[in-house]
VMD Tcl script that builds the backbone (N, CA, C; Angstrom):
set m [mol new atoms 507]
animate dup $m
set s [atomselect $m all]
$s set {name element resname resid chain x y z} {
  {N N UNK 1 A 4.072 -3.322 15.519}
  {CA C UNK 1 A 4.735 -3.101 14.262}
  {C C UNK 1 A 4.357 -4.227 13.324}
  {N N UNK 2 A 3.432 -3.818 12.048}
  {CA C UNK 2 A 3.550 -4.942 11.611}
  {C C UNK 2 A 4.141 -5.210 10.099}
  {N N UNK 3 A 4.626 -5.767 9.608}
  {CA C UNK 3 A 5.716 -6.165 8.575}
  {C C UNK 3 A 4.975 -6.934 7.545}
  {N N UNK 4 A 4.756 -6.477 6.200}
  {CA C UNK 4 A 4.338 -7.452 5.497}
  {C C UNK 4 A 5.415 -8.218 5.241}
  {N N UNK 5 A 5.086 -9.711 4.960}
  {CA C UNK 5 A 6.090 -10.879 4.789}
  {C C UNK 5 A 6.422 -10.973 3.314}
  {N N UNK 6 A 7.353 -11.393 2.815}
  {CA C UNK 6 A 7.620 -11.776 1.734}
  {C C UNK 6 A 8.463 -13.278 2.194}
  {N N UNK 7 A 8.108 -14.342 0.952}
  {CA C UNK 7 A 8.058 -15.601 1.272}
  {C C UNK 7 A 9.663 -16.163 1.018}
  {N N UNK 8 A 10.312 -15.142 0.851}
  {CA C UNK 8 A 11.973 -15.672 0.186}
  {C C UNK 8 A 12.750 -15.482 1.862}
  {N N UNK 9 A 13.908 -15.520 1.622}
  {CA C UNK 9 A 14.694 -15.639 2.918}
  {C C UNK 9 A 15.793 -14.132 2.937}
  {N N UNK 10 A 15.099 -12.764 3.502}
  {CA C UNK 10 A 15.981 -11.894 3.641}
  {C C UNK 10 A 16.892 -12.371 5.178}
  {N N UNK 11 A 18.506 -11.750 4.841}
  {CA C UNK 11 A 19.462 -11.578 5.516}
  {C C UNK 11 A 20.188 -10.532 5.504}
  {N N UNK 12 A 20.961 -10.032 6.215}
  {CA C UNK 12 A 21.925 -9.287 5.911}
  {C C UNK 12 A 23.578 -9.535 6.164}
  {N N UNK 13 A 24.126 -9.057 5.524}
  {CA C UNK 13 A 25.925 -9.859 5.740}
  {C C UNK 13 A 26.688 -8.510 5.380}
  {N N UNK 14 A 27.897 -8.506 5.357}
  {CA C UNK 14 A 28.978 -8.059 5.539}
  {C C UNK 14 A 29.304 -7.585 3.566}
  {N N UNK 15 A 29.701 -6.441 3.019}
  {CA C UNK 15 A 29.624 -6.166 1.891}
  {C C UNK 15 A 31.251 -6.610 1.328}
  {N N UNK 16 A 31.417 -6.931 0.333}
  {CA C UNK 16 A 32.731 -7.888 -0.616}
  {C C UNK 16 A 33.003 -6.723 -1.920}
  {N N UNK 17 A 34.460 -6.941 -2.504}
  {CA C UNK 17 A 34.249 -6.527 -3.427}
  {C C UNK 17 A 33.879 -6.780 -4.216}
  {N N UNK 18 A 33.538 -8.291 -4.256}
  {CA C UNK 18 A 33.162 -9.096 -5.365}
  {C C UNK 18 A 31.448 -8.413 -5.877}
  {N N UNK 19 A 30.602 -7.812 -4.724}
  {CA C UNK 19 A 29.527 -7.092 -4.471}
  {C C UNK 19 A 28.963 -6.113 -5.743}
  {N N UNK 20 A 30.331 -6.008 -6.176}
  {CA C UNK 20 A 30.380 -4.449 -7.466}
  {C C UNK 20 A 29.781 -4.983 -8.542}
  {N N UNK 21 A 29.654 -5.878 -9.281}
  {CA C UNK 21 A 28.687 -6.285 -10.237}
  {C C UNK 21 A 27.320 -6.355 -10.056}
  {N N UNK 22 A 26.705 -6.678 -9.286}
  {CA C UNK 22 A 25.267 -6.010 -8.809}
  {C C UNK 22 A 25.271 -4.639 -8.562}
  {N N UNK 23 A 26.262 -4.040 -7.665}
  {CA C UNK 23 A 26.536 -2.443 -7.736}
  {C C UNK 23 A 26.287 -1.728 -9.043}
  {N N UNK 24 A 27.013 -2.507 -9.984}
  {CA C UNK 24 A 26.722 -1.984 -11.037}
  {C C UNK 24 A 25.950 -1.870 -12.146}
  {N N UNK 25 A 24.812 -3.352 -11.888}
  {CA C UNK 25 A 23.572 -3.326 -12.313}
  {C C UNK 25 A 22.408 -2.093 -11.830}
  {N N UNK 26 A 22.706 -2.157 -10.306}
  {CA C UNK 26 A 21.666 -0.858 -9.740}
  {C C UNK 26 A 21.562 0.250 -10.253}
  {N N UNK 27 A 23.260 0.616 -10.877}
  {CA C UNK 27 A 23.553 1.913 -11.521}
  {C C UNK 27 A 22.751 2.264 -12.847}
  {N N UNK 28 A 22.348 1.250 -13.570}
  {CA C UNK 28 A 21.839 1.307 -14.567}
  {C C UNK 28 A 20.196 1.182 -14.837}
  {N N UNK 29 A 19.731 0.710 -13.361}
  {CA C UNK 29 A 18.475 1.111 -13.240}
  {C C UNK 29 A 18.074 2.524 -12.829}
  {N N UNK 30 A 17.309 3.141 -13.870}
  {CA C UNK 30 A 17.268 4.577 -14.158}
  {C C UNK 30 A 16.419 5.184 -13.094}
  {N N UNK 31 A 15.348 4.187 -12.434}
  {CA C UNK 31 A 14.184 4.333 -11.319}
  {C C UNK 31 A 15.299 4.838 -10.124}
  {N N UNK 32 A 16.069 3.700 -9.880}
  {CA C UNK 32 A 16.750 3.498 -8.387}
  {C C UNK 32 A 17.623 4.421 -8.404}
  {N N UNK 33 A 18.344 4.896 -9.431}
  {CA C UNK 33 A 18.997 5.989 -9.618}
  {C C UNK 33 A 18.331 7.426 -9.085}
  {N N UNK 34 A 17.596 7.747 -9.986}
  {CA C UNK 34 A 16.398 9.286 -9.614}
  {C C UNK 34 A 16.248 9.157 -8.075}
  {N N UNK 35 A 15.687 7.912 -7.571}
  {CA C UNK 35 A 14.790 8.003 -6.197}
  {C C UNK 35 A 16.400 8.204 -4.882}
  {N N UNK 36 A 17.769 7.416 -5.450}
  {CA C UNK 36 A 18.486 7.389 -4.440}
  {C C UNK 36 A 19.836 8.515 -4.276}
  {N N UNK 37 A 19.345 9.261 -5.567}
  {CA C UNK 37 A 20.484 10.465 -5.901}
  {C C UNK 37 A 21.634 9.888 -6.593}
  {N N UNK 38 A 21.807 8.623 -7.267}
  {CA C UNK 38 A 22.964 8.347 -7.911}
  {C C UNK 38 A 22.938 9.280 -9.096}
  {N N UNK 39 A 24.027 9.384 -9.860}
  {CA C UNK 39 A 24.337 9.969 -10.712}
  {C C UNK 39 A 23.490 9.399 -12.178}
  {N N UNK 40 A 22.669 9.490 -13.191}
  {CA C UNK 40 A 22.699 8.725 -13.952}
  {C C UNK 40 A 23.531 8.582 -14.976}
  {N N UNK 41 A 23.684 6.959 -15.678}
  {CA C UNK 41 A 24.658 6.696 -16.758}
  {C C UNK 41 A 26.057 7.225 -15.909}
  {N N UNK 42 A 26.635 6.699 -14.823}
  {CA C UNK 42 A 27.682 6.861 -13.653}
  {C C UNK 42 A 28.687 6.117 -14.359}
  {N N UNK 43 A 30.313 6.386 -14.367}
  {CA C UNK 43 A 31.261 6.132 -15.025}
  {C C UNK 43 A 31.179 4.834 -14.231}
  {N N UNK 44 A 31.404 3.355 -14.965}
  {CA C UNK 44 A 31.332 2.441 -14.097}
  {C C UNK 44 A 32.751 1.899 -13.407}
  {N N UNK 45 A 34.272 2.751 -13.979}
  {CA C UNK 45 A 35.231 2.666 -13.389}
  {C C UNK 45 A 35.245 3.320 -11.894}
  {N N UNK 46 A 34.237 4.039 -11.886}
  {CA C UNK 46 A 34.154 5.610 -11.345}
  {C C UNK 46 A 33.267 4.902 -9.698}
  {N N UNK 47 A 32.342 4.007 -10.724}
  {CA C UNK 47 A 31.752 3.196 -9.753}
  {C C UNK 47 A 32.237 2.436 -8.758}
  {N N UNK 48 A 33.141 1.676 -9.422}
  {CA C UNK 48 A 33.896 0.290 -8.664}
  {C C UNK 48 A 34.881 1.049 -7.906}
  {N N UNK 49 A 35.641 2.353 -7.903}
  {CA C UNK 49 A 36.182 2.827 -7.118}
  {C C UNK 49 A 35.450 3.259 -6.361}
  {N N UNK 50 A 34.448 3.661 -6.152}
  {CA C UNK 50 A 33.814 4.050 -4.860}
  {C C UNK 50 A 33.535 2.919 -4.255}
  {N N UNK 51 A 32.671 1.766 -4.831}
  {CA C UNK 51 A 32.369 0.514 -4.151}
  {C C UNK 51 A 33.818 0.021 -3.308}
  {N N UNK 52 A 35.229 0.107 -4.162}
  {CA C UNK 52 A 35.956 -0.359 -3.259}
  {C C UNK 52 A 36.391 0.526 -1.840}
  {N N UNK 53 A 36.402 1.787 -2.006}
  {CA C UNK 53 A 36.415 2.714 -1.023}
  {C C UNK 53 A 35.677 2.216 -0.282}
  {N N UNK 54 A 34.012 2.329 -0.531}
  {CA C UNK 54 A 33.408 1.946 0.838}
  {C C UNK 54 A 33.764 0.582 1.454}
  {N N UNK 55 A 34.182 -0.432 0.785}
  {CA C UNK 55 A 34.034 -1.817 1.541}
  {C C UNK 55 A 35.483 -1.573 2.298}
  {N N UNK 56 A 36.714 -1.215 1.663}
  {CA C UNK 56 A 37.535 -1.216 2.520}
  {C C UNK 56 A 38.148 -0.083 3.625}
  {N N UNK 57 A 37.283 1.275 2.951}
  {CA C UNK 57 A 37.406 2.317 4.311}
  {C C UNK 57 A 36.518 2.966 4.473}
  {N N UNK 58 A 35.219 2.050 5.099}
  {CA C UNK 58 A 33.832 2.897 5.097}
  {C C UNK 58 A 34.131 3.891 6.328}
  {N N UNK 59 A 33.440 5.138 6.102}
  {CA C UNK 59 A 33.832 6.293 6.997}
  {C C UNK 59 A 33.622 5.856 8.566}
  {N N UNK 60 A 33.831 6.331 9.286}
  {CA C UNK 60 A 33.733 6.053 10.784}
  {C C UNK 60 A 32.276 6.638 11.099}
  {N N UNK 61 A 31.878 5.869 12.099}
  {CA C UNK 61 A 30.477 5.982 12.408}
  {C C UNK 61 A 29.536 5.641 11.659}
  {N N UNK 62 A 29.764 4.590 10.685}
  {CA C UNK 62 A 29.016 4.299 9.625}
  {C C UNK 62 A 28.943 2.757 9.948}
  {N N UNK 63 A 28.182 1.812 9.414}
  {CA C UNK 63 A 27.752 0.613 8.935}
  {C C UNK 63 A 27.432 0.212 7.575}
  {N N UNK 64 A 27.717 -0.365 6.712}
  {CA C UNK 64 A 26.865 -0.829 5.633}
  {C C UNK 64 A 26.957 -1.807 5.954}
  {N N UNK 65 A 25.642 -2.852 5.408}
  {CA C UNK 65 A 25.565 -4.105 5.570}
  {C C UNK 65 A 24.729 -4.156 4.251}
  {N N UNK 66 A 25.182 -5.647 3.498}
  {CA C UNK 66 A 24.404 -5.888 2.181}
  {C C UNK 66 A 22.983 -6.638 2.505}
  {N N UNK 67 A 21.902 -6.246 1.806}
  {CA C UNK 67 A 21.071 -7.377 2.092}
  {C C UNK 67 A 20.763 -7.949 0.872}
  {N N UNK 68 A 20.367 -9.602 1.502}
  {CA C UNK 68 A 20.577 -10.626 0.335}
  {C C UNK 68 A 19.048 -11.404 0.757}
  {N N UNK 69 A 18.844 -11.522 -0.486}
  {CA C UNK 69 A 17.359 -12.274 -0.745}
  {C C UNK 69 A 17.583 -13.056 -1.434}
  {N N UNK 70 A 17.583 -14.741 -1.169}
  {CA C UNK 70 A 17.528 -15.781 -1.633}
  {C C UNK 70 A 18.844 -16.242 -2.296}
  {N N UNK 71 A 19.939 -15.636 -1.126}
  {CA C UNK 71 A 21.100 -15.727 -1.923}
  {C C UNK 71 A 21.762 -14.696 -2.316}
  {N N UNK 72 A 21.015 -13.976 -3.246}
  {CA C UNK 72 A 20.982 -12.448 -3.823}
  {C C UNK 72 A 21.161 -11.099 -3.379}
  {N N UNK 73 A 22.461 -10.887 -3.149}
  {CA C UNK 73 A 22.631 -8.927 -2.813}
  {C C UNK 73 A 21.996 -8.201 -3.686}
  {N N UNK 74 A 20.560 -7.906 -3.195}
  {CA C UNK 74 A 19.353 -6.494 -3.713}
  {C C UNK 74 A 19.941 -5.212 -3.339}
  {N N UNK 75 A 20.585 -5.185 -2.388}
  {CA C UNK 75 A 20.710 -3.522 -1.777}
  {C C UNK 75 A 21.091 -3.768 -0.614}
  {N N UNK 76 A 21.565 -2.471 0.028}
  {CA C UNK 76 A 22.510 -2.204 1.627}
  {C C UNK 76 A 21.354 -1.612 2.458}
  {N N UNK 77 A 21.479 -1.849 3.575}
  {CA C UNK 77 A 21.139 -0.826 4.779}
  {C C UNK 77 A 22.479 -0.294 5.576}
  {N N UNK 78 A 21.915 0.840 5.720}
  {CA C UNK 78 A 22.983 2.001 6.866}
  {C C UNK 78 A 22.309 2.170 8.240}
  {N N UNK 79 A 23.747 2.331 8.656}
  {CA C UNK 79 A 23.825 3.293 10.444}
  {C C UNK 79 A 24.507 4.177 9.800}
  {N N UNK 80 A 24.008 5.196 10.047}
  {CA C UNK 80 A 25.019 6.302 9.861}
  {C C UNK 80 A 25.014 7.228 11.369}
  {N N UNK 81 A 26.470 8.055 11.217}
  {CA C UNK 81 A 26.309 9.335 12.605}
  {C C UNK 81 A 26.002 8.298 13.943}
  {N N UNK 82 A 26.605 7.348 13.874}
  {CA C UNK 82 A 26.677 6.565 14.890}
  {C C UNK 82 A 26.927 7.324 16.318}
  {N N UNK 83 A 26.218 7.510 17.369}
  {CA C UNK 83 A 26.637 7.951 18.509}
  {C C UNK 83 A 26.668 6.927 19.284}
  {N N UNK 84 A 26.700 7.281 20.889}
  {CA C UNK 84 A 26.146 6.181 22.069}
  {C C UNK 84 A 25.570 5.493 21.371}
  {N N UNK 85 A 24.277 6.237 21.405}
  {CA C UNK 85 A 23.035 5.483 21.725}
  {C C UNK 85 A 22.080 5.446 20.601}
  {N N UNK 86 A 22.490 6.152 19.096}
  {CA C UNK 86 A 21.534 6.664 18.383}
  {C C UNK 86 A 22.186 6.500 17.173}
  {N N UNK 87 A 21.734 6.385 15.834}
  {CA C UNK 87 A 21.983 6.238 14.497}
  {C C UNK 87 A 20.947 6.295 13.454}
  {N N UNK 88 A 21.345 7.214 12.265}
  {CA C UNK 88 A 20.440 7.122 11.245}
  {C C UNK 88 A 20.526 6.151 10.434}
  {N N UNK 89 A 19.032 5.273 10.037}
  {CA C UNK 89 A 19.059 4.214 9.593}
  {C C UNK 89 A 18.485 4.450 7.881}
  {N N UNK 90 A 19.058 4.168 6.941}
  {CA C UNK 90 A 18.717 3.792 5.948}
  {C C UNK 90 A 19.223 2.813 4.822}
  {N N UNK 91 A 17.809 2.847 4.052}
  {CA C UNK 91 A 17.677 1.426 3.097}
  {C C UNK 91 A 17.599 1.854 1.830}
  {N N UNK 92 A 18.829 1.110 1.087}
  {CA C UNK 92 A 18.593 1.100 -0.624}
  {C C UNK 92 A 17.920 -0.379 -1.265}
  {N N UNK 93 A 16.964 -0.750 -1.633}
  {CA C UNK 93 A 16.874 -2.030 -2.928}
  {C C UNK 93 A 17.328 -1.416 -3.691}
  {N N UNK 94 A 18.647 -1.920 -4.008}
  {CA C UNK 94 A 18.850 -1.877 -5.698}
  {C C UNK 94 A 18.251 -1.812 -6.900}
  {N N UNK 95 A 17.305 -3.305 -6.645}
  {CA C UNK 95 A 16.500 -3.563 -7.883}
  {C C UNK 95 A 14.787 -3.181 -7.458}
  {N N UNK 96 A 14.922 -1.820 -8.465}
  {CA C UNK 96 A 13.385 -1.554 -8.140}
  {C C UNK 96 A 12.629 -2.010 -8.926}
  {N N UNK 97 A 12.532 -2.842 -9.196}
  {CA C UNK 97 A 11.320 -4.530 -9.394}
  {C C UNK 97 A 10.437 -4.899 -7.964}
  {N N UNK 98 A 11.768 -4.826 -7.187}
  {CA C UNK 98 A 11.238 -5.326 -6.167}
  {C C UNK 98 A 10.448 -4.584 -5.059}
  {N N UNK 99 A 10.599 -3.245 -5.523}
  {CA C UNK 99 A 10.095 -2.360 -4.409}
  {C C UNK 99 A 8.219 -2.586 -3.845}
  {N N UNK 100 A 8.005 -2.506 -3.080}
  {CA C UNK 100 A 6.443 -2.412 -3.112}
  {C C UNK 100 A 6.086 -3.949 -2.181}
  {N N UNK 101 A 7.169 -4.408 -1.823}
  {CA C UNK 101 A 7.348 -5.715 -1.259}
  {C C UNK 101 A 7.380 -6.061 -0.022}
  {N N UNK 102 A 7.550 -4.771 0.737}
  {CA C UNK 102 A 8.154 -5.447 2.407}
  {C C UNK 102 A 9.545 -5.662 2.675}
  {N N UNK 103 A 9.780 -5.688 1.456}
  {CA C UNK 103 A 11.648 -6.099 1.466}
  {C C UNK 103 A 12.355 -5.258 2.340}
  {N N UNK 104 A 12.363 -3.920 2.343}
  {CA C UNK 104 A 12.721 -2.652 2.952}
  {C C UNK 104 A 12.249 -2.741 4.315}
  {N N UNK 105 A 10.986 -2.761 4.520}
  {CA C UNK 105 A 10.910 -2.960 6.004}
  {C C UNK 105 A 11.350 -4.221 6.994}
  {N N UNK 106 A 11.180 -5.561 6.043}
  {CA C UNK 106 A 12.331 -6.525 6.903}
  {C C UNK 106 A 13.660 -6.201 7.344}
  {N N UNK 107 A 14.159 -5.553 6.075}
  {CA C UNK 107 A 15.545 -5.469 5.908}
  {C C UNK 107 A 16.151 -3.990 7.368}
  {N N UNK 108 A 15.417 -3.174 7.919}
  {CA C UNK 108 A 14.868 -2.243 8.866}
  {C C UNK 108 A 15.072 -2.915 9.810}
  {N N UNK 109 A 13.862 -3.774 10.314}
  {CA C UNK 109 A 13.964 -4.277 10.985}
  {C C UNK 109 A 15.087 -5.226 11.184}
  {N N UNK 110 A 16.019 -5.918 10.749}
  {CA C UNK 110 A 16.986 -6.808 11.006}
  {C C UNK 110 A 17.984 -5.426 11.082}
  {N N UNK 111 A 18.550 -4.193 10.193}
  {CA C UNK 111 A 19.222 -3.592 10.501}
  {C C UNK 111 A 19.312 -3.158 11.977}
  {N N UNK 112 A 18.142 -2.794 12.248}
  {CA C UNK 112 A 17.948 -2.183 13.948}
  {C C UNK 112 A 17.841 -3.161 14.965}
  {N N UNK 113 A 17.536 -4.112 14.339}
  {CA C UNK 113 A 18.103 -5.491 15.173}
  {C C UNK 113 A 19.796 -5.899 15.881}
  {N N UNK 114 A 20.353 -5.299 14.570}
  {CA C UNK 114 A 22.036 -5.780 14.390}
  {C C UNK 114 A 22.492 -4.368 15.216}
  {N N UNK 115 A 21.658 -2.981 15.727}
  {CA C UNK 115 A 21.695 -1.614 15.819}
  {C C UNK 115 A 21.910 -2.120 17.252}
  {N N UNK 116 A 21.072 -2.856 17.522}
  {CA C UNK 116 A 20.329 -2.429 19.357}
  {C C UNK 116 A 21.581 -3.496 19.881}
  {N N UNK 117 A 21.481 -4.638 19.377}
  {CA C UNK 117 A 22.592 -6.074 19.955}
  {C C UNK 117 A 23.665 -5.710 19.636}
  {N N UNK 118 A 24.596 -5.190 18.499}
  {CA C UNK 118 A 25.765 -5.032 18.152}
  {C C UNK 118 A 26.614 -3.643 19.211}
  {N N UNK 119 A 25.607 -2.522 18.585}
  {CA C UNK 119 A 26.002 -1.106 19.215}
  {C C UNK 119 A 25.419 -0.556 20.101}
  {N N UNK 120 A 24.655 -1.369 20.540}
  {CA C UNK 120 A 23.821 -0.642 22.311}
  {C C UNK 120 A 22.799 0.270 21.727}
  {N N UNK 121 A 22.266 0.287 20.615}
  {CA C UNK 121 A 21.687 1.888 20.287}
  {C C UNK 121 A 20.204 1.659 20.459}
  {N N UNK 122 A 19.707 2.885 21.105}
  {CA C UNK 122 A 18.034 2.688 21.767}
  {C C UNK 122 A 17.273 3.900 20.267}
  {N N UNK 123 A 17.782 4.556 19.953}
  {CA C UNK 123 A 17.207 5.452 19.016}
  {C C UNK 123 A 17.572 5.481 17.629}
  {N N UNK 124 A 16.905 5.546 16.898}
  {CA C UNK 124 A 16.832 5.385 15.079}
  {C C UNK 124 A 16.553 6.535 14.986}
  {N N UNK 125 A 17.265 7.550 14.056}
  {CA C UNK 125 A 16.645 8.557 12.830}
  {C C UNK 125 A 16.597 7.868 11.431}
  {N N UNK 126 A 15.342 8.557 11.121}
  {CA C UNK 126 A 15.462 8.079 9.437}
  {C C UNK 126 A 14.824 9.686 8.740}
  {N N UNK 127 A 15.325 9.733 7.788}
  {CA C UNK 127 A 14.830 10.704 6.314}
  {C C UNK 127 A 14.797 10.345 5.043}
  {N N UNK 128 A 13.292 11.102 4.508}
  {CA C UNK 128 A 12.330 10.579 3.562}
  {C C UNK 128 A 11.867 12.053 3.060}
  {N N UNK 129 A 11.728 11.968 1.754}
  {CA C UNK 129 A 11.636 12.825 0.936}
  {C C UNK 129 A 9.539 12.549 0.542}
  {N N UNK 130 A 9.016 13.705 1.325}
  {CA C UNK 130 A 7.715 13.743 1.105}
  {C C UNK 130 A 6.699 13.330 -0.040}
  {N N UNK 131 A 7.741 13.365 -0.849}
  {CA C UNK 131 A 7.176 12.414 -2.428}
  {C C UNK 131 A 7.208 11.080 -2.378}
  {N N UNK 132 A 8.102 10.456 -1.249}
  {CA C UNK 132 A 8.219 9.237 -1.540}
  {C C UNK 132 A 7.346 8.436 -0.051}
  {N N UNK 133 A 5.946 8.033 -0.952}
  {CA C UNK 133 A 4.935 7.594 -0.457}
  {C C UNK 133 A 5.540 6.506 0.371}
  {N N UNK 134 A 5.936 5.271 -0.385}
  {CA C UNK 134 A 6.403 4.366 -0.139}
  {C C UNK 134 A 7.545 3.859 1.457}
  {N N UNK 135 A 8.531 5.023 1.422}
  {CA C UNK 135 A 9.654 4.670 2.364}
  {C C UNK 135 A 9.139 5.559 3.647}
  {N N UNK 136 A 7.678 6.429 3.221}
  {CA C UNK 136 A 7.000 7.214 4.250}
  {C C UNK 136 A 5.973 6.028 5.538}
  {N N UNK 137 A 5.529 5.394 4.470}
  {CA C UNK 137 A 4.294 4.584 4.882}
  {C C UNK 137 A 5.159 3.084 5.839}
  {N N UNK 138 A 6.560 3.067 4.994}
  {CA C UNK 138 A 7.114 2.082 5.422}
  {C C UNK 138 A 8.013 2.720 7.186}
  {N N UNK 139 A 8.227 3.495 7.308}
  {CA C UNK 139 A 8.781 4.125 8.702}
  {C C UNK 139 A 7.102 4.214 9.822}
  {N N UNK 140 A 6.077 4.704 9.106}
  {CA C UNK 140 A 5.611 4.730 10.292}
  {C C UNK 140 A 4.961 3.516 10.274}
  {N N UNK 141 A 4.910 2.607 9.716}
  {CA C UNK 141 A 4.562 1.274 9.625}
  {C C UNK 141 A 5.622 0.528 10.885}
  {N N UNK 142 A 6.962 1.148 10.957}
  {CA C UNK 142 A 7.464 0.294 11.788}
  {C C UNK 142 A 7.837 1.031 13.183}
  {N N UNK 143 A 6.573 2.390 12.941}
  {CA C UNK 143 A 6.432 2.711 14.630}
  {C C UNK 143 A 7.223 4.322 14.449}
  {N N UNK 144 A 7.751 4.377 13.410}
  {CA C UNK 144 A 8.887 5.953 13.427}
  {C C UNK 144 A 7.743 6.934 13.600}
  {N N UNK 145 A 7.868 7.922 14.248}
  {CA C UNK 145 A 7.093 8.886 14.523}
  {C C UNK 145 A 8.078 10.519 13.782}
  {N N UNK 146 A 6.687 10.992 13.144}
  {CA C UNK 146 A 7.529 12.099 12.104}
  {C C UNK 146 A 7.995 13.280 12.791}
  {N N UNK 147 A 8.991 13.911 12.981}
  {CA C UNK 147 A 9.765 14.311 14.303}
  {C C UNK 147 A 9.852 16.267 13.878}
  {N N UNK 148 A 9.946 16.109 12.289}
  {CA C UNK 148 A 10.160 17.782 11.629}
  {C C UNK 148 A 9.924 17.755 10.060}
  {N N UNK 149 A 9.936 18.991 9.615}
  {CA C UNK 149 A 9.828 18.756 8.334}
  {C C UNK 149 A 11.045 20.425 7.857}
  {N N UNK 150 A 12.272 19.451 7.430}
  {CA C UNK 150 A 13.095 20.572 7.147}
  {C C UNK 150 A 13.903 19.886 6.034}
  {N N UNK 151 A 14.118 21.313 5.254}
  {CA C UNK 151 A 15.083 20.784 3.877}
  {C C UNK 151 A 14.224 20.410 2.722}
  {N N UNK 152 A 14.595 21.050 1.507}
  {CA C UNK 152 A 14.058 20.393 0.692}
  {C C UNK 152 A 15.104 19.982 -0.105}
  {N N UNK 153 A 14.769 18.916 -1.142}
  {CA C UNK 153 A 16.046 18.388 -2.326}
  {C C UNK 153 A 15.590 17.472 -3.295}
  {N N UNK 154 A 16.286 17.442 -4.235}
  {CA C UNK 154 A 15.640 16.777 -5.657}
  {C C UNK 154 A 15.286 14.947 -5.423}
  {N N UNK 155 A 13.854 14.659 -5.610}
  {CA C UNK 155 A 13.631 13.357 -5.422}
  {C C UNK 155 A 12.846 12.706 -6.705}
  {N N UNK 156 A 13.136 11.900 -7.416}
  {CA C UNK 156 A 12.742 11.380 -8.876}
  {C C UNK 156 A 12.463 12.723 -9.592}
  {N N UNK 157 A 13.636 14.033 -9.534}
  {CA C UNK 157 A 13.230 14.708 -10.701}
  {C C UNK 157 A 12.816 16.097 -9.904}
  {N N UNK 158 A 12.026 15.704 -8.956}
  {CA C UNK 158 A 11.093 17.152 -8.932}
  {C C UNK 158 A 11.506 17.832 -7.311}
  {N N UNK 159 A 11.627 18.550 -6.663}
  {CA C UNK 159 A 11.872 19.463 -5.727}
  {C C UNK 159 A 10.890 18.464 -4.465}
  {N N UNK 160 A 11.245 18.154 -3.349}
  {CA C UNK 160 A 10.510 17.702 -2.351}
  {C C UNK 160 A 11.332 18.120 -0.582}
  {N N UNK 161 A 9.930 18.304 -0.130}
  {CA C UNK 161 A 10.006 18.072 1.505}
  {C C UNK 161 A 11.034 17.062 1.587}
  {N N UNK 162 A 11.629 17.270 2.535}
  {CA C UNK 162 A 12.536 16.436 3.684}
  {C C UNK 162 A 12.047 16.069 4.878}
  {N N UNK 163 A 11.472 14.884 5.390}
  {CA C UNK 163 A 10.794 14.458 6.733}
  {C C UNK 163 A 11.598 13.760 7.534}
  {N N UNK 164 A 11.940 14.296 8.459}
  {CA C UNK 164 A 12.527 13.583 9.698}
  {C C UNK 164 A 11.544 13.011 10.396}
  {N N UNK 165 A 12.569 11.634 10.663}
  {CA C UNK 165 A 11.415 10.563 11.741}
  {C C UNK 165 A 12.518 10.393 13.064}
  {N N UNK 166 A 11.765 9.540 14.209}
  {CA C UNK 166 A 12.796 8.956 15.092}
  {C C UNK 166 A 11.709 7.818 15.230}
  {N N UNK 167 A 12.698 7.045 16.158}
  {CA C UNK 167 A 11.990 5.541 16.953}
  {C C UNK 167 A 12.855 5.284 18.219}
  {N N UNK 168 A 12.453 5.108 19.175}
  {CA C UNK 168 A 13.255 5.053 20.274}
  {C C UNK 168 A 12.798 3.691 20.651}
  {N N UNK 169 A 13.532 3.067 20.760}
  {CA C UNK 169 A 13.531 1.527 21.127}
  {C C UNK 169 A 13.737 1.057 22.797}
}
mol reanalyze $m
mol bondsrecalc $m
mol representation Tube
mol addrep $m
C-alpha cells in the first residue's frame, strides 16, 4: 500500500461542538458541497443543529472522528454499519483546496487503524461514485478491491455509477 506523504502532521480526534465553525465554512464551499451531497447555500442554524446532533447522539454503529492537519479540523472520517467484524469507511476534506494531496488516504489509513485496534474489525467497505477519479484511485491505492457496481446517484451535478469496494485486513 503505498501512501503519498504530505509533510504537515495528520491526526485524528474526537469531534466538539466547538467543531461547527469550520463545519460551517465547508458548507460554503460550493466544490465540497456538489461532490459530498450537502445541500447548497444550507441554513446555517439548520447546520449547527445537525452538527450538534451528531457530536452528541451520533447514531449507533457509527464513528465520526475529526481529522486535523497541523492543528486544523479539515474534515471527518466514518465507520459506519458497524458489525463484528466489518464497517464502511468513509472520508470527507472539508476544504477542497486540499484535495489531490494524500490527505484522504492518510486519514484511511489511521481511520482503519483506530477500526482494527479499537473494534476488532478485519473488513472495510467503501463507496465511490464512478466520476470521482480521485476517491477511486485513492481506495485501490490502499489495496480496496472493486467488489460491484450498483446504484446510481447525483455526483458534482451529473448522474453516476456507484462502486463498491472491500479490503479485508
Amino acid at each position: 500500500m503505498k501512501v503519498r506523504k504530505c509533510e504537515s502532521k495528520l491526526t485524528l480526534r474526537d469531534l466538539s461542538l466547538n467543531d461547527v465553525e469550520a463545519v460551517l465554512e465547508w458548507s460554503r464551499d460550493l466544490t465540497f458541497c456538489q461532490a459530498n451531497g450537502w445541500p447548497i447555500e444550507r441554513n446555517p442554524e439548520e447546520l449547527r443543529h445537525w452538527w450538534i446532533s451528531n457530536v452528541n447522539q451520533p447514531p449507533e454503529n457509527f464513528v465520526r472522528l475529526g481529522i486535523v492537519l497541523d492543528g486544523e479540523l479539515i474534515g471527518y472520517a466514518d465507520l459506519a454499519s458497524i458489525s463484528e467484524q466489518s464497517a464502511e469507511i468513509g472520508i470527507a476534506i472539508g476544504k477542497s483546496g486540499l484535495w489531490g494531496n494524500g490527505i484522504g488516504a492518510q486519514a484511511a489509513v489511521l481511520m482503519m487503524k483506530y477500526g482494527v485496534e479499537e473494534l476488532n474489525l478485519t473488513v472495510f467497505y467503501a463507496e465511490t461514485h464512478e466520476a470521482n477519479i480521485r476517491s477511486r484511485r485513492m481506495l485501490e491505492k490502499l489495496g480496496f478491491q472493486e467488489v460491484s457496481r450498483v446504484g446510481l446517484e447525483e455526483y458534482e451535478g451529473k448522474r453516476s455509477r456507484l462502486i463498491q469496494y472491500d479490503l479485508h485486513k
